[in-house]
C-alpha positions as a Markdown table, in Angstrom:
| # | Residue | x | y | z |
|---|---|---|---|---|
| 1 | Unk | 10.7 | 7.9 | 34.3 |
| 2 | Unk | 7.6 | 5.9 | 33.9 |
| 3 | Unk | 5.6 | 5.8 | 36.9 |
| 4 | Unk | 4.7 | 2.2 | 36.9 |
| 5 | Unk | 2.0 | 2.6 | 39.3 |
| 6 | Unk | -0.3 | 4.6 | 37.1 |
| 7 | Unk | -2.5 | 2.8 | 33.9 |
| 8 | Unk | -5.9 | 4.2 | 33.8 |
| 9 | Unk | -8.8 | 1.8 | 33.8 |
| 10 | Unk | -12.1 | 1.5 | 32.0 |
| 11 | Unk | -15.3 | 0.1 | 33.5 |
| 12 | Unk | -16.7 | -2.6 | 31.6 |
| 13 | Unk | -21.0 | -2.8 | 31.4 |
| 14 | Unk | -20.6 | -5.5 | 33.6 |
| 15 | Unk | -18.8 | -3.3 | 36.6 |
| 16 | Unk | -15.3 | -4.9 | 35.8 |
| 17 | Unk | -12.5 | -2.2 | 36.0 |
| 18 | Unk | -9.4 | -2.6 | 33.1 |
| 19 | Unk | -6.3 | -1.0 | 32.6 |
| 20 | Unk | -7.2 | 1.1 | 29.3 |
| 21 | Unk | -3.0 | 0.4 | 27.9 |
| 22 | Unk | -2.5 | -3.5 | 27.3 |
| 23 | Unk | 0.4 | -4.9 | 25.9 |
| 24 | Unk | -0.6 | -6.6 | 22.4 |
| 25 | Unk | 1.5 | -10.0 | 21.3 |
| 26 | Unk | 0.4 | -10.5 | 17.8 |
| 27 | Unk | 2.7 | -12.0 | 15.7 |
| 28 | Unk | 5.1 | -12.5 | 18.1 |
| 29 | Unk | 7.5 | -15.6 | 18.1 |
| 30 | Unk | 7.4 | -17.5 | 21.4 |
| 31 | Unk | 11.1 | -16.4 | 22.6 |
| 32 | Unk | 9.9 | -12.8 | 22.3 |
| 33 | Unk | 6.6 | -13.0 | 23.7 |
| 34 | Unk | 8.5 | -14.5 | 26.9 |
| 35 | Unk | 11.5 | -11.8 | 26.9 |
| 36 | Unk | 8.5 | -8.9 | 25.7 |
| 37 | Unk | 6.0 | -9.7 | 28.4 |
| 38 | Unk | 8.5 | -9.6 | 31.0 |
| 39 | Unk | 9.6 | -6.4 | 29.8 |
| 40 | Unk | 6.0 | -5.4 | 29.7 |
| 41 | Unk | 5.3 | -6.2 | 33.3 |
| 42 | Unk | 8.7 | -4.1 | 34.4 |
| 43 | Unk | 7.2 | -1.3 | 32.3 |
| 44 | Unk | 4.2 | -0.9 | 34.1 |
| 45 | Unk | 1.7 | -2.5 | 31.7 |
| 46 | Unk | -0.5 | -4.7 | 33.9 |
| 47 | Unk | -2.8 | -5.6 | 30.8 |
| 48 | Unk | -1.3 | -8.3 | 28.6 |
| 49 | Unk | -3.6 | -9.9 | 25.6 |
| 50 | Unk | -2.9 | -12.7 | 23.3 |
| 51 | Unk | -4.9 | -15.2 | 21.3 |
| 52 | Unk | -5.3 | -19.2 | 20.6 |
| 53 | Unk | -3.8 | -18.5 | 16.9 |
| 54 | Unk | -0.7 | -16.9 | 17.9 |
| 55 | Unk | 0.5 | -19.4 | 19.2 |
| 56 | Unk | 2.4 | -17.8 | 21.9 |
| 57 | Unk | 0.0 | -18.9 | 25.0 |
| 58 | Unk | 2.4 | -20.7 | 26.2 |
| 59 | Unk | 5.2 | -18.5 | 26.1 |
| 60 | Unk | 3.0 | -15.4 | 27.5 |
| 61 | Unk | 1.8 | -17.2 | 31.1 |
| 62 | Unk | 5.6 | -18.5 | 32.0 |
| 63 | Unk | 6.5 | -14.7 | 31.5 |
| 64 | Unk | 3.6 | -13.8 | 33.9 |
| 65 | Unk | 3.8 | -16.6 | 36.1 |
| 66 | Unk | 8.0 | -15.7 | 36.3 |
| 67 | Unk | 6.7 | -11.9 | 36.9 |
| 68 | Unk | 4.2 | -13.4 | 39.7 |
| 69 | Unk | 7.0 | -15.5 | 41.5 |
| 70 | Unk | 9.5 | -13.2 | 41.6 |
| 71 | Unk | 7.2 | -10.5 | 43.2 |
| 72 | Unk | 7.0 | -8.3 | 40.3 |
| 73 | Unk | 3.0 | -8.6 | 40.5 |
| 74 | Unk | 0.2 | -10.3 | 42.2 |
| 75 | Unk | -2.6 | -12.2 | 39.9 |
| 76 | Unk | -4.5 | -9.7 | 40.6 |
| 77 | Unk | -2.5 | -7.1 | 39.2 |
| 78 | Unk | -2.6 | -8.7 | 35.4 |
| 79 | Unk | -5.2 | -8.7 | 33.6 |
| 80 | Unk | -5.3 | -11.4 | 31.1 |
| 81 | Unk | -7.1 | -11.5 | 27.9 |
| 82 | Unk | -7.0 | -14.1 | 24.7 |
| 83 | Unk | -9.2 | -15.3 | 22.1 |
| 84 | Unk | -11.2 | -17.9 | 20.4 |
| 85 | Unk | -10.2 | -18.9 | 17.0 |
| 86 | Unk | -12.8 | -20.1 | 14.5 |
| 87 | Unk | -11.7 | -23.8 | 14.6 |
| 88 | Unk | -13.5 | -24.1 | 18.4 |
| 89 | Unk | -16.4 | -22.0 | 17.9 |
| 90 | Unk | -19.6 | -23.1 | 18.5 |
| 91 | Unk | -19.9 | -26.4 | 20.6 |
| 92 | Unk | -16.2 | -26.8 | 20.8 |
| 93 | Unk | -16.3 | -23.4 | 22.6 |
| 94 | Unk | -15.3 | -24.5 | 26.2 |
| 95 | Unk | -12.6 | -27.1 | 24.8 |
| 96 | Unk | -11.4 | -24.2 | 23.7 |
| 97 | Unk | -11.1 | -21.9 | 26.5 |
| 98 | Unk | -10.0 | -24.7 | 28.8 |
| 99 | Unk | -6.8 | -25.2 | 26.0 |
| 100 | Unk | -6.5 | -21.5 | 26.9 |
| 101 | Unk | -6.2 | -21.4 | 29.8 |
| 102 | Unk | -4.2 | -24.8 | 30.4 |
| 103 | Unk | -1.7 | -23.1 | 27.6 |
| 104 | Unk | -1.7 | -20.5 | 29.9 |
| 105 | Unk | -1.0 | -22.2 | 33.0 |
| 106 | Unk | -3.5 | -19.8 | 34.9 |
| 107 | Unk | -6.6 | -20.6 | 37.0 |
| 108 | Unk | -8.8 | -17.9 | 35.7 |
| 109 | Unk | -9.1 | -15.5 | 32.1 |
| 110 | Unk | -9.9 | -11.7 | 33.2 |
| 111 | Unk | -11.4 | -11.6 | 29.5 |
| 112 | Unk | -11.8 | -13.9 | 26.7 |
| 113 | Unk | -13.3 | -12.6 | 23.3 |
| 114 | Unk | -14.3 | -14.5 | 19.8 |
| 115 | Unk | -11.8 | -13.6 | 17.5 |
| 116 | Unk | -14.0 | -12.8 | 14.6 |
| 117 | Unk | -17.4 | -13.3 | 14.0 |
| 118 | Unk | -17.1 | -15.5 | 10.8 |
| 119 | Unk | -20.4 | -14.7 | 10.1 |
| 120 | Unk | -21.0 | -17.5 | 7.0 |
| 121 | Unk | -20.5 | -20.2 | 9.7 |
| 122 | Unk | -23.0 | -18.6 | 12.1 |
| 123 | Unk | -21.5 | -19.8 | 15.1 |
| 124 | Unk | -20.6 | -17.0 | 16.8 |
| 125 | Unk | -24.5 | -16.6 | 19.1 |
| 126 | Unk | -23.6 | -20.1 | 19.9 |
| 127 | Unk | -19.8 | -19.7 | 21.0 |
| 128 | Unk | -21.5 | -16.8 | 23.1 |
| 129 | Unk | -23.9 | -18.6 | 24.4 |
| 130 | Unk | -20.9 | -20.9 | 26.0 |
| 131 | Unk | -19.2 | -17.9 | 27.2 |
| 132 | Unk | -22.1 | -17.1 | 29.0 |
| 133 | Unk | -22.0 | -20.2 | 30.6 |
| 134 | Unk | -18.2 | -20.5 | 31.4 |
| 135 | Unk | -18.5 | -17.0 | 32.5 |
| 136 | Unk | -20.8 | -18.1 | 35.1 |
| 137 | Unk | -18.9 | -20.4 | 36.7 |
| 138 | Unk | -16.2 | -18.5 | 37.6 |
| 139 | Unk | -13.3 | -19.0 | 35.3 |
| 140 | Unk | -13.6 | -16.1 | 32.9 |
| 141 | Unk | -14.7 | -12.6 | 34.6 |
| 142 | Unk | -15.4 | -10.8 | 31.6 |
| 143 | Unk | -16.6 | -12.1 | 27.8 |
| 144 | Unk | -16.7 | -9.8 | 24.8 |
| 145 | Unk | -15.8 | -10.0 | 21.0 |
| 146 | Unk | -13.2 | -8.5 | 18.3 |
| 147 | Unk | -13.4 | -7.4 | 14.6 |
| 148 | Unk | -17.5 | -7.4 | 15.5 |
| 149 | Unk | -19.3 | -4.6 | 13.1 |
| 150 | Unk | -22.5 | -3.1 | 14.0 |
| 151 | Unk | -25.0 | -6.0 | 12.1 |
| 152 | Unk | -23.5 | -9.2 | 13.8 |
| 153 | Unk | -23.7 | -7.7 | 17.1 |
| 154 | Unk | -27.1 | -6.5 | 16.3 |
| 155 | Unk | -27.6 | -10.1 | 16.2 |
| 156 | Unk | -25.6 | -11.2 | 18.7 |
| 157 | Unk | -27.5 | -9.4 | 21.7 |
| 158 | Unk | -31.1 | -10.3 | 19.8 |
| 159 | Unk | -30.1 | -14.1 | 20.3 |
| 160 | Unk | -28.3 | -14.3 | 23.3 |
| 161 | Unk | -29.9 | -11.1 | 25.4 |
| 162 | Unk | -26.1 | -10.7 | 26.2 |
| 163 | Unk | -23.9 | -7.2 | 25.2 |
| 164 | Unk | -20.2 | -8.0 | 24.7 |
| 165 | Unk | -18.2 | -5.4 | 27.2 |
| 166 | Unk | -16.2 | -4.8 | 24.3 |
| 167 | Unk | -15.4 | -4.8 | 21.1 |
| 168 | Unk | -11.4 | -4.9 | 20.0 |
| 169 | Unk | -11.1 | -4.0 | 16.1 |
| 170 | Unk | -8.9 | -2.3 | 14.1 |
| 171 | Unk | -8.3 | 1.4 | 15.3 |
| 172 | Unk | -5.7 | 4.0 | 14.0 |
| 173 | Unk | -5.9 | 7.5 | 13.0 |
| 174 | Unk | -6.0 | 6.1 | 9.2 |
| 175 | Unk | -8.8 | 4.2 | 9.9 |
| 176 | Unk | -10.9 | 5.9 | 13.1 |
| 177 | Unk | -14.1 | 3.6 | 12.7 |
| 178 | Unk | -16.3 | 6.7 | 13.9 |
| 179 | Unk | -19.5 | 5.1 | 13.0 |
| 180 | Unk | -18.8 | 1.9 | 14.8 |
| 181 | Unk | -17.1 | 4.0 | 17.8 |
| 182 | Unk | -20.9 | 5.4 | 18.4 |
| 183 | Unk | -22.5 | 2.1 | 18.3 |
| 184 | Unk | -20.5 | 1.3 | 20.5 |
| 185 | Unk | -20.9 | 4.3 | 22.9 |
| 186 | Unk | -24.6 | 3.6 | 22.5 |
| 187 | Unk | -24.4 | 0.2 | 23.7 |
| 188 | Unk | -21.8 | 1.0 | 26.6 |
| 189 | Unk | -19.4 | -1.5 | 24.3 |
| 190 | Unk | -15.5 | -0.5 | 25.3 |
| 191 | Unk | -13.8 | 0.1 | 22.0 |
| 192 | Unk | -10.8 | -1.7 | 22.3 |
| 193 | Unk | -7.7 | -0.8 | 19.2 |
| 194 | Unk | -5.8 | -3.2 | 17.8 |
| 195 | Unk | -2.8 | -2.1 | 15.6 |
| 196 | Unk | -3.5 | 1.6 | 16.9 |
| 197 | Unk | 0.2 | 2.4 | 15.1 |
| 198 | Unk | -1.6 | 1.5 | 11.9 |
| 199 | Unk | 1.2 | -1.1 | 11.5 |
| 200 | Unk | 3.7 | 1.6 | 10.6 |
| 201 | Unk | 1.7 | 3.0 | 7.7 |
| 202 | Unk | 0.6 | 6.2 | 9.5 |
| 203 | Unk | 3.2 | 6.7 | 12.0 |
| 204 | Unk | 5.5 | 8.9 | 10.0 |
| 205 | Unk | 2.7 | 11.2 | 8.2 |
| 206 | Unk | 3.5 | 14.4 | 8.4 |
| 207 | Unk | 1.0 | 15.9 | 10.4 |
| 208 | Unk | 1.8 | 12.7 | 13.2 |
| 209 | Unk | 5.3 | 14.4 | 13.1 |
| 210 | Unk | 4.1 | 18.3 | 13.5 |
| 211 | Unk | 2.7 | 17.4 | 16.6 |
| 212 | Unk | 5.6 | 15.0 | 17.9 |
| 213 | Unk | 7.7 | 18.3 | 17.6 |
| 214 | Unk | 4.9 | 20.7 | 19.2 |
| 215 | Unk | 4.3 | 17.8 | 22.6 |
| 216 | Unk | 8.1 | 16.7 | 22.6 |
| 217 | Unk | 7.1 | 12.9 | 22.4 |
| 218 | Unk | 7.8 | 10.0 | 19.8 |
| 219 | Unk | 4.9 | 10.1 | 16.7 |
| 220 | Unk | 3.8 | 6.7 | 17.9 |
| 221 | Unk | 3.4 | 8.1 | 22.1 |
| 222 | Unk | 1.5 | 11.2 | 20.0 |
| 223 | Unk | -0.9 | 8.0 | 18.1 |
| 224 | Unk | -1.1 | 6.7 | 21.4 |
| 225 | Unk | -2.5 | 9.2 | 23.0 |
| 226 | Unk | -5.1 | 10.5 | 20.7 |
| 227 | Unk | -6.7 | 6.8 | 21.0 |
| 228 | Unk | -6.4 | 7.2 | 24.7 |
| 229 | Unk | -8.4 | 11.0 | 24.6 |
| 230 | Unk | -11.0 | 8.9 | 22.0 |
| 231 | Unk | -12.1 | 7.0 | 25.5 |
| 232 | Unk | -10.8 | 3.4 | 23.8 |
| 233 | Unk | -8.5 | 0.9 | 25.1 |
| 234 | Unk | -5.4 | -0.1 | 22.8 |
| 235 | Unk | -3.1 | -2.8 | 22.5 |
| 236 | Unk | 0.3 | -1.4 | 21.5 |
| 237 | Unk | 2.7 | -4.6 | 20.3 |
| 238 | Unk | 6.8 | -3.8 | 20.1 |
| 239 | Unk | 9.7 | -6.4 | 20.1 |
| 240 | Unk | 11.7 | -3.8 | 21.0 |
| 241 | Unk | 12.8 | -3.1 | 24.8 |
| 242 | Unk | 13.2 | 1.0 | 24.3 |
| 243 | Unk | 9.8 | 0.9 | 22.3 |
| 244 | Unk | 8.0 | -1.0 | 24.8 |
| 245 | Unk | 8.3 | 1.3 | 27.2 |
| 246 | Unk | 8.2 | 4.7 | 25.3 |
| 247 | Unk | 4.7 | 3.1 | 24.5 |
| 248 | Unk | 3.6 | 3.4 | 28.0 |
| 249 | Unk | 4.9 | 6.9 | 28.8 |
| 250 | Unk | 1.5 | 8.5 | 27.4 |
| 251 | Unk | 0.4 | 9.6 | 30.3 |
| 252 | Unk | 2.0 | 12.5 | 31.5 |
| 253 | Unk | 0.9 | 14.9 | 28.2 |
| 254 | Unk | -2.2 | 16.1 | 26.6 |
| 255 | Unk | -3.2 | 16.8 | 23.3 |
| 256 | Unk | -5.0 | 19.5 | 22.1 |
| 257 | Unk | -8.6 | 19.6 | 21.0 |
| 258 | Unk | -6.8 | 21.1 | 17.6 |
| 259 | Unk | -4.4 | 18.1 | 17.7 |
| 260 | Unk | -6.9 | 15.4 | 18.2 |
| 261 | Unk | -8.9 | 17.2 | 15.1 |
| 262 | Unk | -6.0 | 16.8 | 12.9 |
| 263 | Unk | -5.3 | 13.4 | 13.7 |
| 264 | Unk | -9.1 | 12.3 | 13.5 |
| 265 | Unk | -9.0 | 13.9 | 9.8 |
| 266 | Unk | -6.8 | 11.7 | 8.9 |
| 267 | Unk | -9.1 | 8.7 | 8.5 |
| 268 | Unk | -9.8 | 7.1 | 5.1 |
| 269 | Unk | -12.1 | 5.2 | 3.4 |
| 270 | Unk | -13.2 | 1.5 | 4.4 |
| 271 | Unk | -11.4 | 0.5 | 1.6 |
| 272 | Unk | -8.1 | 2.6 | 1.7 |
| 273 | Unk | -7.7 | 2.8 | 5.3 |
| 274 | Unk | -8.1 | -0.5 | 6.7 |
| 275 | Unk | -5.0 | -2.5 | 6.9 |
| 276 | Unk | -6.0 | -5.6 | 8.0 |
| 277 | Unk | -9.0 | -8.0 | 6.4 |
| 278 | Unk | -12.2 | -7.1 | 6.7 |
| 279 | Unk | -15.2 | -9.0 | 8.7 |
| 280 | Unk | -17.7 | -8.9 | 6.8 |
| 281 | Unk | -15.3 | -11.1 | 4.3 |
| 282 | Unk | -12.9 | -12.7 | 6.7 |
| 283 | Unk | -12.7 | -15.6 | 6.8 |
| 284 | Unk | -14.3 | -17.6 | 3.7 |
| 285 | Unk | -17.0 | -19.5 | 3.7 |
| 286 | Unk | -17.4 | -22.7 | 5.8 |
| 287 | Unk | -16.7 | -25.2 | 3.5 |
| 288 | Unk | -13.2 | -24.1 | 3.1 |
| 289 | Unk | -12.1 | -23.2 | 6.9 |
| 290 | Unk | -12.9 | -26.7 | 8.4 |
């Protein structure tokens, strides 16, 4: 049985404590997001993040706003995060948030991030900048960035004089970002994974499997883990009720220093182990993206 009162949290730069297992909604339909939040919140999960481009705002504050009126949590107790989307960055940035959080139906964001830097429209200091700003009066309590690599944030805290509390980017044991990992370290940025299952790429590898068989868990709880041991936050998304919660029970094993190695050596190149687009190239140029 889960114990639905433990989630360990991570201290953002900025003193903000945040549970280190969120629940991650990408790319799910607005029915499921509803149904798998709720099932989230029964779980234990107490971090829920979601994003202006999937659509599913809406969908994911009624389930938290159903959770908080039928006792099942205080607004305290959930920790919100979403995203801007490149549409509203720059000097549309506060329309942006406010849409947010109106979708959302909540008074306040625990932590809002720019989606991706989009580096061609150099927006993104800008968009920041606005964070900053909304940050200070009240509504957001945290501001950071995702899919971020070391020479945009470089840039980022020249121009604004303001460090991101973290950074949420692609993370799997196919595709560790080491190098980034200790930028971030050095600049007391959280990592934060997204698709740390490697959307289902990695999760039946043989050597995932050896050491499902030596702990006793499920090759995704053993994936799980090794991010948690790493010190990073991740974002584990399931449609599935069973899956939801065996993605929470990752708490009550360890792995082994030899068991992290093995995992870690699994990383690939930039090009054959990223899954996802890459920043530096994503999305095109301007001209094509108004």
């Amino acid at each position: 049985m889960t114990d639905t009162t433990y989630n360990p949290m991570i201290v953002f730069r900025d003193g903000t404590e945040f549970p280190q297992v969120g629940f991650g909604t990408w790319q799910l339909s607005p029915e499921d997001a509803e149904r798998c939040v709720r099932r989230a919140i029964e779980v234990g999960y107490r971090h829920i993040d979601t994003a202006a481009i999937y659509q599913n705002e809406e969908a994911v504050g009624k389930a938290i706003r159903d959770a908080i009126a039928a006792g099942d949590v205080t607004r305290d107790e959930i920790f919100v995060t979403s995203k801007l989307w490149h549409n509203q960055q720059g000097e549309d940035t506060a329309t942006g948030f406010h849409q947010t959080l109106e979708r959302l139906g909540l008074d306040y964001l625990d932590l809002y991030l720019i989606h991706w830097p989009w580096a061609s429209a150099d927006r993104y200091a800008q968009s920041f900048e606005n964070m900053a700003k909304i940050q200070g009066m009240g509504t957001v309590q945290s501001i950071g960035v995702s899919n971020f690599y070391p020479q945009v944030l470089d840039d980022l805290i020249e121009r604004t004089g303001v460090v991101p509390v973290c950074n949420q980017i692609e993370l799997h044991p196919g595709f560790s970002q080491q190098e980034l990992r200790e930028y971030h370290s050095k600049h007391k940025i959280v990592t934060s994974a997204w698709s740390p299952l490697g959307s289902g790429k990695i999760i039946d590898l043989p050597e995932v499997t050896d050491i499902a068989t030596e702990t006793g868990k499920t090759n995704a709880q053993v994936i799980l883990r090794w991010n948690l041991q790493l010190g990073n936050m991740v974002l584990p998304r399931s449609s599935n009720d069973e899956r939801i919660a065996e993605n929470f029970e990752i708490f009550d094993f360890e792995l082994s220093p030899a068991q992290m190695a093995v995992l870690s050596d699994l990383d690939r190149s930039e090009e054959h182990g990223r899954l996802g687009a890459a920043p530096m190239t994503f999305p095109e140029p301007l001209e094509e993206n108004n």
